[in-house]
Structures are given as C-alpha cells and as structure tokens.
C-alpha positions as CSV (number, residue, x, y, z in Angstrom):
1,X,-44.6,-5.2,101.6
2,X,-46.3,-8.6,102.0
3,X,-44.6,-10.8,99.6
4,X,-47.6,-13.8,99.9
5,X,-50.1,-10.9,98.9
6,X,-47.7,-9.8,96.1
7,X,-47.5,-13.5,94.8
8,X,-51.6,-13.9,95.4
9,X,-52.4,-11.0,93.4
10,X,-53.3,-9.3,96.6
11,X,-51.5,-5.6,96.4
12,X,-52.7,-2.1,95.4
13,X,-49.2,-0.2,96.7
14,X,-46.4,-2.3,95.4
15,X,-44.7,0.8,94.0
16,X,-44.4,2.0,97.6
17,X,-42.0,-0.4,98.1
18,X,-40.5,-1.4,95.1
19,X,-38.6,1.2,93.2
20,X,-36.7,4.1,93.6
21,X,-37.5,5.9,97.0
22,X,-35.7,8.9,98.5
23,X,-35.1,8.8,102.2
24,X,-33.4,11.4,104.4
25,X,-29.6,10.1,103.8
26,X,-30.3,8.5,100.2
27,X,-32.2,6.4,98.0
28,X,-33.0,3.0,98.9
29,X,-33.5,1.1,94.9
30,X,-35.9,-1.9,95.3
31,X,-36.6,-4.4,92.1
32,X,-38.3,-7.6,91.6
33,X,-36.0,-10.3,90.0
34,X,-36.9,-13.9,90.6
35,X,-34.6,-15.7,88.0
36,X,-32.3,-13.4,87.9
37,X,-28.6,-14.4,88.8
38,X,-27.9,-10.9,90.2
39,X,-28.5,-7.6,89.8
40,X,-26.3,-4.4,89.3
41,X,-27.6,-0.7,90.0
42,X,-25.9,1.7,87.2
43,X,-26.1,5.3,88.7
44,X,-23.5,8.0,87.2
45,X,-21.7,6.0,85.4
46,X,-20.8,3.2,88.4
47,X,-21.9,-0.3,88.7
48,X,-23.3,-0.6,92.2
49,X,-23.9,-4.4,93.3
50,X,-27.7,-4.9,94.8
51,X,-28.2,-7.0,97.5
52,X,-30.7,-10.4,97.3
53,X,-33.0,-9.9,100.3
54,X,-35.8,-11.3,101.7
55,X,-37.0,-14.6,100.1
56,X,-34.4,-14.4,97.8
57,X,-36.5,-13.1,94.4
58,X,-35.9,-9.3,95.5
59,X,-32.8,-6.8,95.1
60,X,-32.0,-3.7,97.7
61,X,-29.1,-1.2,97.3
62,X,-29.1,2.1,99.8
63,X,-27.0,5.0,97.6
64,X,-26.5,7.9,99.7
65,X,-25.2,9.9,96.9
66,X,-27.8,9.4,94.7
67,X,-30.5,12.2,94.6
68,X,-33.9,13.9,92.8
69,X,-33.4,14.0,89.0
70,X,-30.4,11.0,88.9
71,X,-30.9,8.5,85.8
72,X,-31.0,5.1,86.8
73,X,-31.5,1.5,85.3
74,X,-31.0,-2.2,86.7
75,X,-28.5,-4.3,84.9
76,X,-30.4,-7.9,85.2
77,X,-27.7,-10.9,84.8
78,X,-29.3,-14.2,83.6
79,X,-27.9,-17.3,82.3
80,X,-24.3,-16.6,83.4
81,X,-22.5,-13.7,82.1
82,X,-25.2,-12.5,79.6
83,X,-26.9,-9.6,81.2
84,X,-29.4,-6.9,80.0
85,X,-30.0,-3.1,81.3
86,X,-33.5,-2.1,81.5
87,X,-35.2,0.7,83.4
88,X,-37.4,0.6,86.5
89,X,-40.9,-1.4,86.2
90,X,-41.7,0.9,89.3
91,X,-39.9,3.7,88.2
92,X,-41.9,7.3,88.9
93,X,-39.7,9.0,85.9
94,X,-38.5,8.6,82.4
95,X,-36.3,10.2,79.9
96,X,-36.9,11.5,76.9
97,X,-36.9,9.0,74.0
98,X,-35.2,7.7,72.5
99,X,-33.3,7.5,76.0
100,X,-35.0,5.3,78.4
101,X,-33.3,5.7,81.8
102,X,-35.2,6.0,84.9
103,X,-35.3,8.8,86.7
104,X,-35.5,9.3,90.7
105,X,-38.6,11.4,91.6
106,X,-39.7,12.3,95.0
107,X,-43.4,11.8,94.9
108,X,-44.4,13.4,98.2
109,X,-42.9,17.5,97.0
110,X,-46.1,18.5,95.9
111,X,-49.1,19.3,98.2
112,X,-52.2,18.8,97.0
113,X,-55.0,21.5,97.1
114,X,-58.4,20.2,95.7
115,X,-59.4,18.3,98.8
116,X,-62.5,19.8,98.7
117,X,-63.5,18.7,95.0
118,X,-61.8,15.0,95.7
119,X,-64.4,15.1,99.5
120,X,-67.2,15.3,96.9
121,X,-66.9,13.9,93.5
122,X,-68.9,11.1,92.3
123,X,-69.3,8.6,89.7
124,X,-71.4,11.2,87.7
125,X,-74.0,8.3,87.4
126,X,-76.8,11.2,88.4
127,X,-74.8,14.1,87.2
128,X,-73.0,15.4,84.1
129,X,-70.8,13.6,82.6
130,X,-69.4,15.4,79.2
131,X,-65.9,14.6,78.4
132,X,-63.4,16.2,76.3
133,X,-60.8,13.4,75.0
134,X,-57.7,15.0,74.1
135,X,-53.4,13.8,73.1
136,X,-51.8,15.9,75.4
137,X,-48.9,16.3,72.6
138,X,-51.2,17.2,69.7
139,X,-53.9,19.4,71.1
140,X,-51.6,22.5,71.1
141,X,-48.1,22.9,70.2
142,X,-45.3,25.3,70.8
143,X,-44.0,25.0,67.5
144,X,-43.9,22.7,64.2
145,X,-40.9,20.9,65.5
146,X,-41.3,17.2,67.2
147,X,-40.8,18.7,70.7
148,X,-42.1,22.0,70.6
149,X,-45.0,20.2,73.4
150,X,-46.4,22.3,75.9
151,X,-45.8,20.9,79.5
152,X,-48.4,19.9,81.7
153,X,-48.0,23.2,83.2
154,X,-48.8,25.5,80.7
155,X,-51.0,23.1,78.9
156,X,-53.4,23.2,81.9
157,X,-53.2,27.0,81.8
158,X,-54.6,26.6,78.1
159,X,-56.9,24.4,78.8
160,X,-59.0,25.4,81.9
161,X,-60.3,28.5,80.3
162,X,-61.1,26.7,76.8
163,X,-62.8,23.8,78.4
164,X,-65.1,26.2,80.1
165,X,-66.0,28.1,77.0
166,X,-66.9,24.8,75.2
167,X,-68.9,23.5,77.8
168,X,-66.9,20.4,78.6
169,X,-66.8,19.0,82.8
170,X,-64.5,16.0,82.4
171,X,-60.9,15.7,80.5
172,X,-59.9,12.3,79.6
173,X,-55.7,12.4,78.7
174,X,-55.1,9.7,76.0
175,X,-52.0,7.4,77.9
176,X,-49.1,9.4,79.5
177,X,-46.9,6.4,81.3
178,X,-44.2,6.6,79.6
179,X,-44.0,4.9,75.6
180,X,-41.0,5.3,73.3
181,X,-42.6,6.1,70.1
182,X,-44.4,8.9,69.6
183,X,-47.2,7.2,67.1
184,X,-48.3,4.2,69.3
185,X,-50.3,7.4,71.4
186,X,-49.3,6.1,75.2
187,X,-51.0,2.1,74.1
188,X,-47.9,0.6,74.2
189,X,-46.0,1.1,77.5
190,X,-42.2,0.8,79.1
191,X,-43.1,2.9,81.7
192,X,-46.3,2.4,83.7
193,X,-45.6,4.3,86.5
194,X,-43.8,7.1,84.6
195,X,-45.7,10.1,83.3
196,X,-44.1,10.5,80.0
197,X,-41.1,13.0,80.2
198,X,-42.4,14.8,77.1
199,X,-44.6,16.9,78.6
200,X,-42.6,17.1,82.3
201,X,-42.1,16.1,85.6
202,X,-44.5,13.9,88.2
203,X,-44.9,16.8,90.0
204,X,-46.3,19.2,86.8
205,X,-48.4,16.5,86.2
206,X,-49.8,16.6,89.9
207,X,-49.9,20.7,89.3
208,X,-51.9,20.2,86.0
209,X,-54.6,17.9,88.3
210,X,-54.8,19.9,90.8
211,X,-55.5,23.5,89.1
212,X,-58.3,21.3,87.1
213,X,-60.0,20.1,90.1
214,X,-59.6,23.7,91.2
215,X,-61.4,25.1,88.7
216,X,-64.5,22.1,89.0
217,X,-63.1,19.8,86.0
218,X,-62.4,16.2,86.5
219,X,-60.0,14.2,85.0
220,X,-60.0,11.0,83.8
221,X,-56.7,8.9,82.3
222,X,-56.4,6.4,79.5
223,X,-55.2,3.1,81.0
224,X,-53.8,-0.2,79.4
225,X,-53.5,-3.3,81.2
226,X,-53.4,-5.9,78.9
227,X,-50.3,-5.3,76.6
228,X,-46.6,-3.7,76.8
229,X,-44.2,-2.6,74.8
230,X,-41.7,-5.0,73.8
231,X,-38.6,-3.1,74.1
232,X,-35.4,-5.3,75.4
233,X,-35.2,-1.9,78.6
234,X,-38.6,-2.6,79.2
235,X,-41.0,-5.6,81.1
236,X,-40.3,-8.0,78.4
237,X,-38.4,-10.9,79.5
238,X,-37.3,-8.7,82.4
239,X,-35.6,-11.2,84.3
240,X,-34.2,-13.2,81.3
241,X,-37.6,-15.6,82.0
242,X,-41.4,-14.7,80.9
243,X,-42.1,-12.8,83.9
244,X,-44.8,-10.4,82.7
245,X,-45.6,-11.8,79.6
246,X,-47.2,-15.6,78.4
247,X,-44.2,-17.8,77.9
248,X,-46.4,-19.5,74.7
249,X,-46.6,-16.5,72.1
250,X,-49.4,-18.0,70.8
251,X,-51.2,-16.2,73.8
252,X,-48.3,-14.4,74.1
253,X,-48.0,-12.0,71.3
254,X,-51.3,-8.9,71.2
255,X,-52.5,-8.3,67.5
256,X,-50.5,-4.9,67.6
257,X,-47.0,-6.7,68.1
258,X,-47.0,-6.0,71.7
259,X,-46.8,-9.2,74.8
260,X,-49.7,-9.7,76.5
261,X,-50.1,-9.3,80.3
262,X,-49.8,-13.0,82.2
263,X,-52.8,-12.2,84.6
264,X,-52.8,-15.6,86.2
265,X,-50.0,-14.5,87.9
266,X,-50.2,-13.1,91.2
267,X,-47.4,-10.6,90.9
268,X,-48.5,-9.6,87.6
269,X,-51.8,-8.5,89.3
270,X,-50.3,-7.1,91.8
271,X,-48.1,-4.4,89.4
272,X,-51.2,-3.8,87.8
273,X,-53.7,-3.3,90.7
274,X,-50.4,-1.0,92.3
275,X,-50.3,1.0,88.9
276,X,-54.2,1.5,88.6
277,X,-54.2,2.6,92.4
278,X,-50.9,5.0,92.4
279,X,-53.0,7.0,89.1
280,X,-55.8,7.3,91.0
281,X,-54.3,8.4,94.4
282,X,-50.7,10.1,93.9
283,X,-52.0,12.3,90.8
284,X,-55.8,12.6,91.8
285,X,-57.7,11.3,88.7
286,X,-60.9,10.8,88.9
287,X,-61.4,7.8,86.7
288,X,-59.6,5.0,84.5
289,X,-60.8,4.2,81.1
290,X,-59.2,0.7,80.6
291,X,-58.3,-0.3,77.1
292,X,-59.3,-3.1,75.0
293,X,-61.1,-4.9,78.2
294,X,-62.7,-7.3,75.3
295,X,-58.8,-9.0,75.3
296,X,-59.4,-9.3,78.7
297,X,-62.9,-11.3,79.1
298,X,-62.0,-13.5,76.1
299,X,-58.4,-15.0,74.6
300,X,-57.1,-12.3,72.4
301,X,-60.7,-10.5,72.1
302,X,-62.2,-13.8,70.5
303,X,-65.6,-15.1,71.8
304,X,-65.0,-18.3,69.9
305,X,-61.7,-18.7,71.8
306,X,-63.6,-18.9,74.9
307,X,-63.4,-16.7,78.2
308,X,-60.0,-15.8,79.8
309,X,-61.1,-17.1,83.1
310,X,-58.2,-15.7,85.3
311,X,-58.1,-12.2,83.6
312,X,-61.6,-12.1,84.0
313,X,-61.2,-12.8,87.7
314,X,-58.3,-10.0,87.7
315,X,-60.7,-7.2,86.7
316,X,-63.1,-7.9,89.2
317,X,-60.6,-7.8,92.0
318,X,-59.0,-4.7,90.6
319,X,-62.1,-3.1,90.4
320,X,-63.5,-3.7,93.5
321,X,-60.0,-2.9,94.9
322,X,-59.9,0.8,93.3
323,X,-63.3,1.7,94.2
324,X,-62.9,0.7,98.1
325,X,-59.8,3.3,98.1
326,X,-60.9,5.6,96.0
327,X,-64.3,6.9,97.1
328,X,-66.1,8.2,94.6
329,X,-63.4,7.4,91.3
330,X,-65.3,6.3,88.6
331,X,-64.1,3.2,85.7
332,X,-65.0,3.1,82.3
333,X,-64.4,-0.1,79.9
334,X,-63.7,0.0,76.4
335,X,-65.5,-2.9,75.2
336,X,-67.3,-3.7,72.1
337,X,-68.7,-7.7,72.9
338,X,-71.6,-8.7,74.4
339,X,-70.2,-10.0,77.5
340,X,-73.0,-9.2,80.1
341,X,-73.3,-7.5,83.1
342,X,-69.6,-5.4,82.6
343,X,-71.3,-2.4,84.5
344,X,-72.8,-4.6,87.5
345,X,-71.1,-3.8,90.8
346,X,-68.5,-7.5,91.5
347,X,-71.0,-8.2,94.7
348,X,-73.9,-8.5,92.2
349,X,-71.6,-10.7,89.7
350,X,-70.5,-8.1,87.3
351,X,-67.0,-7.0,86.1
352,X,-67.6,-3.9,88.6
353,X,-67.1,-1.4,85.6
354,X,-69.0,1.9,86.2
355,X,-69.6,2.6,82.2
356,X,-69.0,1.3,79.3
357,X,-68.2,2.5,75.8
358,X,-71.3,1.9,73.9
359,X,-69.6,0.9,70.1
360,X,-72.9,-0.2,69.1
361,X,-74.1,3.0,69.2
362,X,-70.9,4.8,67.4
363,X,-71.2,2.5,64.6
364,X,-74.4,1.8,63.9
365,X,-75.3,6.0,64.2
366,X,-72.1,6.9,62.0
367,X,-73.2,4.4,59.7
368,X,-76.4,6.0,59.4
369,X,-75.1,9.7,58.8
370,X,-72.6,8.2,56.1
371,X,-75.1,7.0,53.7
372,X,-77.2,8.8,51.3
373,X,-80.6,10.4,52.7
374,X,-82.3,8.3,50.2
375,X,-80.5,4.9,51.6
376,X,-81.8,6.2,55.2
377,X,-85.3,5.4,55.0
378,X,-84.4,1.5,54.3
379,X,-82.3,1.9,57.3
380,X,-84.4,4.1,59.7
381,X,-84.5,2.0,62.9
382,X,-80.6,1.8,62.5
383,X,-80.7,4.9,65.0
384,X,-83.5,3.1,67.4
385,X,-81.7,0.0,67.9
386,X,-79.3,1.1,70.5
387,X,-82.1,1.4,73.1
388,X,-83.4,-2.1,72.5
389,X,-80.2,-2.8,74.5
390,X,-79.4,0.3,76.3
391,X,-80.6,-0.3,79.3
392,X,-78.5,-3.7,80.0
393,X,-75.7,-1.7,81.1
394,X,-74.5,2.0,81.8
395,X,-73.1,3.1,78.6
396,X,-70.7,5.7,77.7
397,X,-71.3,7.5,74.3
398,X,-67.8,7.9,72.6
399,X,-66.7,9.7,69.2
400,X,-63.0,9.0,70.3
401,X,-59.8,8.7,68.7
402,X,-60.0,6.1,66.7
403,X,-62.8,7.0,64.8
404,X,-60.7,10.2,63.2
405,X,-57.5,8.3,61.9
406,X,-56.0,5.8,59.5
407,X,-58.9,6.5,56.7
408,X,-61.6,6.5,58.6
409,X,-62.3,10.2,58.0
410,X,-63.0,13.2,60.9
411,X,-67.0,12.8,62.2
412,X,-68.0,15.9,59.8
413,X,-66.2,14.5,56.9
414,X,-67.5,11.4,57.3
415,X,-71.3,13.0,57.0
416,X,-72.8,12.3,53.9
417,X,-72.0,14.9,50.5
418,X,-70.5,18.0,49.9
419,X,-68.8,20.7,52.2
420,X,-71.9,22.8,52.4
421,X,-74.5,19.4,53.5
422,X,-72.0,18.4,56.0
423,X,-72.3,21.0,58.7
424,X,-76.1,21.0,58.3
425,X,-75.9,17.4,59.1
426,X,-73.5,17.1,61.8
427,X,-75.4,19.5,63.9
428,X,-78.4,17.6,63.6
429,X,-76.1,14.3,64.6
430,X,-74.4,16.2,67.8
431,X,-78.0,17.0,68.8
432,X,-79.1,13.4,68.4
433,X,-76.0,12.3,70.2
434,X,-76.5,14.7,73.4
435,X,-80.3,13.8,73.3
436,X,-79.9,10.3,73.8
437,X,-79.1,8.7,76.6
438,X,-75.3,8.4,78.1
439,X,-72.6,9.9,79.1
440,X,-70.8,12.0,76.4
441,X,-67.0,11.9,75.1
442,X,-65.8,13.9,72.3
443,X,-62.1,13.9,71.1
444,X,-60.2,17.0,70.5
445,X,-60.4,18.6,67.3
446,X,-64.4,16.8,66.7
447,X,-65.6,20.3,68.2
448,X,-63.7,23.3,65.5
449,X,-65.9,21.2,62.5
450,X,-62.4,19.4,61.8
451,X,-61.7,18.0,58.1
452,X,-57.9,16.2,58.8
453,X,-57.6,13.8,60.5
454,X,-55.9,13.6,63.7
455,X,-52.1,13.3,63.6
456,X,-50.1,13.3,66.7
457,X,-47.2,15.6,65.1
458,X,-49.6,18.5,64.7
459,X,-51.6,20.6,66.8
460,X,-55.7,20.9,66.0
461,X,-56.8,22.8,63.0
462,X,-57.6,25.8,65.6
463,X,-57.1,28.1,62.0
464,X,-60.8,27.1,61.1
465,X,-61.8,29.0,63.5
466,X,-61.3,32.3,61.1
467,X,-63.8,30.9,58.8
468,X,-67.5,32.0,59.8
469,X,-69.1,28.6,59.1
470,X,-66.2,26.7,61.3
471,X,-66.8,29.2,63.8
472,X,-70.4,29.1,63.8
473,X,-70.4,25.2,64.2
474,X,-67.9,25.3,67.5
475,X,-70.6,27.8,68.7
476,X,-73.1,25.5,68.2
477,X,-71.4,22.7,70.0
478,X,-70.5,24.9,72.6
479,X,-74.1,26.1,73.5
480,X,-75.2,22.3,72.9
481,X,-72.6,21.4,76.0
482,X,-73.8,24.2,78.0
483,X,-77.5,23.1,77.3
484,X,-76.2,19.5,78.4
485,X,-74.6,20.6,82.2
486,X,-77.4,22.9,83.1
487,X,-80.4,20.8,82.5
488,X,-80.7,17.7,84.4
489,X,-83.4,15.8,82.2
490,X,-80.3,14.9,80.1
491,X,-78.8,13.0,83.0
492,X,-80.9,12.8,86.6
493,X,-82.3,9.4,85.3
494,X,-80.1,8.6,82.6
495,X,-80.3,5.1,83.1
496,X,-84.0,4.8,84.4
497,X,-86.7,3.6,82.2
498,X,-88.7,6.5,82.8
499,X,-85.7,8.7,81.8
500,X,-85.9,8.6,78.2
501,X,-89.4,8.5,75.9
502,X,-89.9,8.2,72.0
503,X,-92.3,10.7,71.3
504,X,-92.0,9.7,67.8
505,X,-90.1,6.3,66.2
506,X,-92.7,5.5,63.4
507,X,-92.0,8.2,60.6
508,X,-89.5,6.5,58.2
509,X,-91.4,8.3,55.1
510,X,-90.0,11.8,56.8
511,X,-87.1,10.5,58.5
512,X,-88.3,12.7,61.6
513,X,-87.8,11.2,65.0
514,X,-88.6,13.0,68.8
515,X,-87.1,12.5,71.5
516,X,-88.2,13.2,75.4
517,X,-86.1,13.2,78.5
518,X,-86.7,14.0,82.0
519,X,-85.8,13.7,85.4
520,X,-87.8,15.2,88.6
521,X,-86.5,18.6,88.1
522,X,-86.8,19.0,84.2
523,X,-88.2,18.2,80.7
524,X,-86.2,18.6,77.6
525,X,-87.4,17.0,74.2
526,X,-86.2,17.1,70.6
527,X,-87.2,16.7,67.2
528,X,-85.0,15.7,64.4
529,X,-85.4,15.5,60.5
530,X,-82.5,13.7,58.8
531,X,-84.2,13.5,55.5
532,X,-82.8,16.0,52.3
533,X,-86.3,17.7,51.8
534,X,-88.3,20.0,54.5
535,X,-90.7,18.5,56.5
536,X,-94.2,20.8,57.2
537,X,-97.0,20.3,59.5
538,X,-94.3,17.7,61.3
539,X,-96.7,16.6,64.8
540,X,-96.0,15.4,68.1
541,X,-98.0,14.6,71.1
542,X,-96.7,16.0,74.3
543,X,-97.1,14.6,77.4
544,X,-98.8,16.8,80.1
545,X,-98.1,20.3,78.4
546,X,-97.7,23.7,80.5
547,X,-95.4,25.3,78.6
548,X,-92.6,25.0,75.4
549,X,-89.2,26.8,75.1
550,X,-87.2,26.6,72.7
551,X,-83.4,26.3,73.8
552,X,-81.5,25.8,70.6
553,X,-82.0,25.2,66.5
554,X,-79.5,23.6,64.4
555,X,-80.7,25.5,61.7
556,X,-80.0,29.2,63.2
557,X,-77.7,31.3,61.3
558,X,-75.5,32.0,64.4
559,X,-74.5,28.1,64.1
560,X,-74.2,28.6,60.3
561,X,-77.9,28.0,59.1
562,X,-80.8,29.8,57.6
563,X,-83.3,31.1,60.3
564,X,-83.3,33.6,62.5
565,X,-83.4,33.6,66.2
566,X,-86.7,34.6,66.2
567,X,-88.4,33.1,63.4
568,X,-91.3,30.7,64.7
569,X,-91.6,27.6,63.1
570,X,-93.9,26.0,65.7
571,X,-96.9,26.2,67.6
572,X,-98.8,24.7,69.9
573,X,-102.6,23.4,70.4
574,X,-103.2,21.7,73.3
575,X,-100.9,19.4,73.7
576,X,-99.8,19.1,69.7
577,X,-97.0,20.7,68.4
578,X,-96.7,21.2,65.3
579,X,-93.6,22.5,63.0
580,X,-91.8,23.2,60.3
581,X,-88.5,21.5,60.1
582,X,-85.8,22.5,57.6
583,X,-83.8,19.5,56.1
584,X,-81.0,17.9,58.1
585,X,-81.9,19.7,61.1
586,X,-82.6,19.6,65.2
587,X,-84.5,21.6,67.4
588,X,-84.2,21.2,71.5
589,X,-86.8,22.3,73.8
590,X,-87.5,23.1,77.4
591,X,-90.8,21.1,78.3
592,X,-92.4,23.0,81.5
C-alpha cells in the first residue's frame, strides 16, 4: 500500500492490505495502530506478538495455522500496561452478537457470474429506476424467535420471484456491515467491512448479488460514513488516541449517541473511500445510498453552523473516486438542505451525487394526504411546489423507512379517515407519486396496504394478503410498477423540461390536477381528483391527440373500487377529454 496516499486521503483499496488475508501457507494479519505501544494478535486462545513494520504506525503477524472461519481480534496496548481487545477495522467477517470477534474470510472463493449485467448497467438516469427498500431481517422470517432470519441465500430465492411479480427493478438492503444491536437497523457500525453474520457468510452475500443480477435486478446498499458505533471492540478510541473520531466531542459526539467520522484526516478518508469501493467491487452493488450526507456538508446537519469544509471536500473525492472504478454504479444522497448542486458531476463543481432523496417532496405530499379533503383546497399547490424546484437537481422520490416507525404511522394509515377512505386514497397518492417525476423507492411492507408499523423483530404483515381489499391494493401497486418499467414517458426525459407538462394546476375548487409525461417513444398522462365528492364533466386539453388508452383506474373493483373494467367514464372531442371522476381517485392513460 502507499502509506503517503493512505495519510493524504488518497486510497480506494486499503482493505487489500490491511486486514486479515489468507495466503497459500497462512494468514498474514495487518492493522493500523499509530499510538499504540504494541499490538497482540489473539487467535485460539494464544497471544501472538505483531510485529511494528514499515514507518512504525503499522502491525504484521504471518500465522500459518490460522485458517477460513478462525475468530480473531487485536489486543491494542496504550498508555503502558492498560490495553483493550477490539476486532478488525478491516475485518471481512463478524460474529454473531453479542460476540464481536472477527472472523478470517477468503474473499476471492466465489466466482462471479453476472459479468454480462455489470458490462451494461447504468446509472438509470434514462431508464427505470423503481426500488424496493427492504431490512433484510424483517422482510421474511423463519420463525417468531430473534434469529429465525433467512440467510442471504434463501432470502434471495424469496425474493427474485416476488420482486418480479410486484414490478420492482432495483433492491436497496437497509445497512448489513456488521452492528451489534439489532434495533439501530445497520446505522450504527463496528464492522464496516463485515456483512453482518446474521444473515451469513461474505460469500452468500456475493451468491445473493449475483443470482439478482442474474435474474436483471440491481442492487443498491445503504451506506453510512459519517458515524460509528461506540462500542470499546469497535473504531472508537481504537488506538487508545481519537483516531477515527473528533477528539472535541462537541463535534465529536452525532445526535444519535454515536462519534462522528474525523474526515479531515487523510487515513480516515482513506478507510472510507476503501469501504465504499470494496461494496461496490467485491459484492457487485450497483449503487450506495449514503446516509445523513446533510452532517456531512454542514457541522452536525446545521446550516447555521456553517459548512464542514473538509467533509465536503471528502465526498467529492469519494465520489469521483467510485464512479472512475466503477463504470456505470450509480450514488444516491440522503439529504434534506438546500445545499446546491449535490447532483452536479465534481468537474462541474457539485458534490458528484447521481440522485438525491427529494424530502421536500415526501413531506410536503404526505402532509397533503393527511389532512382533511376540506383543509386541501387551502393547501392545493402544496402538491405543485416540488416542481418549482425539481429541476435543480436529480431527485429520488422515497417513502422509506423512516417514514413507517416511531409514531409516524404506515403511508395508508397515515391517509386521511377511516379504514374504508384510506385505500381509495392511497391509490390515488401512489398514482400521483409514479406520475411525477423521479426515481421511485418504496419500503417493504408500503406495497401489502400495511397498517403496523415496521418493527425489525417481525416479518411484513404478508397475512393481509387473505383479505380481498389488501389484496386488491398490492394488485394495484403491482400493475402501477409494471405500467412504470414498460413505458418510457415515465423516465426517457425524467429530468428534461420537456419531460413533464401540467395539463391542469388551476382547479383548487375540484381538487383535480393532470399530469403529462413523455419522452420520444411514448405519452402517458393522468388525471387525479383528491377531493371527497365526484367530479363530472372534469376537462382537459390534450396536446396533439391521435388516440387515448386507458392503462389503469384507481377506482376499478379488481384494485378494491367501484367500476368495472369496462365502464366508460370518458370521451373524447377533438382534442378535449372529458370525464367523470369518482372521489379520491386516478386514472392513467396511454397518449398516442
């Protein structure tokens, strides 16, 4: 490795060098140690002295006995006698919690079969992009116990054939470097180049990419560099000094209890950059989704605290870094300020981001579907606003996680009324949501009409789906998705002004908006009513008219409503359409 481009912040494959690495006669055990005063190897039960080599900050030991599957961790002496045990920082394996060894893992065992998928993916700026966020514990379980987790090989056997009967492209896996507690979902770290134990081995989790790519689904991991767990095996105070972490907790110390990365450092960087990479390359995701990149642009997430200069300058070289060596790997931000130009490519002066999560857009539309019909027509340009600003960046649309837990209600309980006005409603919202421009994320659970919220001890309510109505609405969503992938007016110019057209924005007495989109190869528009009464003789001027198919109605009895299939409740004159639109409903259309 070169040590001045590990101290500079320069390196993408530290972990090829540093950790636990099994050779023909052994395993050579490589860790980073600057202020230590010595470091001991503990490997079946014996103390094994490391050697300080090269510039005196770094500690080798060769064990010839030591093999595949052998617990390890570093005993790290520091202020004289006092020492502490921790595991790897680049270790490729972790046990179980609450144990917290390392564990040796060859990394090079499984080949790799998807080269043709990985020869032509893309960022999905032009393309589909509809992704299905799931916990890879909680999606389905064995059992009711704490363990009973599928592995990543028979989850993946579960999940191929499900994600292609609900119409879903992309997967995005909520963290899996290893975290030792269950509830903190993978955001707070000890191992970030371990894939968590409960759920298997590296090389399942290389099967589990591989047979997705396989079967034309990309896959797309949670990633979280700006905190860590503060566990006494983990980074914290690894070396007995701050060598991770902010030596000042004022800056120290993340408003979930956890230390904040030090990404002035170079070496800091460097782990980072290597972790990002070794994701992206040993396991074959497609993309990152970073976490909480607003802690990284300004101290602690603040505006009024000012820009973090150096961490700003950290994503930009990270960025640009991963997409030279990784053709065609897309990187999403999770960031809800209005730092600009997060989506620009770094040679144009941006943060080199390929999407970001619009939260404007989340909010302000789940806001709107919360409140009473009658409050909606005060608030009707609450769903226009997000495309005053849409077009300053390349924006992600994402019902995630967090907006099912902690109170905050599932996205169909949080639609306004009763049980029998909800579904009616969120049909008429997912239809809104796919309409408008950006890509798409859904999490787990949103697409069975869920009422619980998400708990990461149980498995998805997949019992609804013996009751007609909860049945009815995953159909719905289902066809939506399949609408979505195989017509390109939703996404050939998703982020061109002449993408996206109101066809109607000015009817806040009806609460009816229309929506066009197109690309070069196809028209699509919609028509919405979220008011509580029927709307007749609804009109709309079409642009350039040869032709109107309907391709789906919110308001169908096959999705749980009241028409039939083939009940007409438009027509056309020239280029006017007029309808009939039941309340809290959507209608999508093919425009020839």
């Amino acid at each position: 490795m070169d040590n001045y481009g590990f101290y500079t912040g320069k390196i993408f494959d530290a972990h090829e060098w540093l950790g636990a690495h099994v050779e023909d006669d052994g395993v050579v055990f490589r860790t980073f140690a600057p202020s230590a005063s010595g470091v001991v190897l503990l490997h079946k039960g014996r103390e094994i002295p490391m050697n300080c080599i090269s510039d005196g900050n770094f500690y080798e030991v060769k064990v010839a006995d030591a093999a595949c599957g052998d617990t390890y961790e570093y005993r790290i002496y520091h202020h004289g006698s006092q020492y502490t045990d921790h595991c790897d920082p680049y270790g490729f394996g972790m046990e179980l919690r609450p144990d917290h060894k390392s564990i040796i893992r060859n990394l090079s065992s499984y080949k790799f079969r998807d080269s043709a998928w990985i020869k032509n993916r893309t960022s999905c700026i032009n393309g589909p992009l509809n992704i299905y966020e799931l916990h890879a514990g909680s999606w389905k379980k064995k059992g009711d116990g704490p363990t009973d987790w599928y592995n990543y090989r028979e989850l993946v056997k579960l999940l191929i054939p499900y994600l292609k009967e609900n119409g879903y492209n992309y997967i995005e896996l909520l963290p899996i470097s290893e975290h030792p507690c269950d509830e903190s979902w993978g955001y707070q770290n000890t191992g970030f180049f371990a894939p968590t134990s409960r759920y298997g081995t590296a090389e399942d989790l290389m099967y589990m990419i591989d047979e997705l790519h396989r079967n034309k689904i990309g896959a797309i991991l949670d990633f979280v560099p700006v905190h860590f767990a503060v566990d006494y095996y983990g980074l914290a105070k690894y070396d007995g000094s701050a060598l991770y972490e902010y030596p000042n907790n004022d800056v120290g110390i993340s408003e979930w209890g956890s230390n904040n990365f030090m990404h002035s450092r170079g070496e800091v960087r460097s782990f980072l950059q290597s972790c990002a990479n070794y994701w992206l390359q040993t396991f074959h995701f497609d993309g990152l989704r970073m976490d909480a990149i607003s802690r990284i642009i300004y101290w602690h997430g603040d505006e009024k605290r000012g820009v973090n200069g150096n961490a700003v300058d950290f994503i930009k070289y990270m960025n640009q870094g991963l997409k030279d060596r990784n053709p065609g790997c897309f990187l999403a931000a999770e960031d809800s300020t209005n730092f600009s130009n997060v989506t620009k490519s770094v040679s144009e002066g941006g943060l080199g981001f390929d999407y970001k999560w619009d939260m404007g857009w989340m909010h302000d539309t789940l806001s709107y579907f919360q409140m009473s019909p009658d409050d909606r027509y005060n608030n009707y340009h609450k769903l226009t606003f997000s495309m005053m600003y849409y077009y300053n960046e390349k924006f992600l649309l994402p019902l995630s996680h967090d907006e099912v837990v902690h109170g905050k209600a599932t996205i169909l309980q949080k639609m306004y009324g009763d049980y029998d006005i909800k579904f009616p409603q969120a049909r008429a919202f997912y239809m809104y949501m796919m309409v408008h421009p950006g890509k798409k994320l859904n999490f787990m659970g949103n697409e069975l009409g869920q009422f619980r919220e998400w708990d990461e001890k149980r498995e998805q309510d997949f019992m609804l789906l013996d009751f007609p109505i909860h049945r009815a609405f995953n159909n719905y969503i289902a066809d939506l998705n399949k609408n979505y992938l195989s017509h390109p007016a939703f996404f050939g110019k998703e982020y061109d002004y002449d993408g996206f057209k109101w066809l109607d924005c000015n009817s806040p007495d009806r609460l009816m908006y229309s929506i066009l989109r197109e690309d070069n190869k196809s028209r699509i528009f919609a028509i919405f009513n979220f008011s509580k009464y029927e709307q007749i003789d609804y009109r709309i001027e079409l642009p350039d008219n040869k032709g109107v198919n309907i391709l789906m109605n919110s308001d169908w009895k096959c999705y749980g409503g009241n028409a039939d299939e083939n009940n007409v409740f438009w027509h056309i004159d020239g280029n006017t359409l007029t309808c009939t639109m039941p309340r809290f409903s959507a209608a999508l259309f093919e425009l020839k």
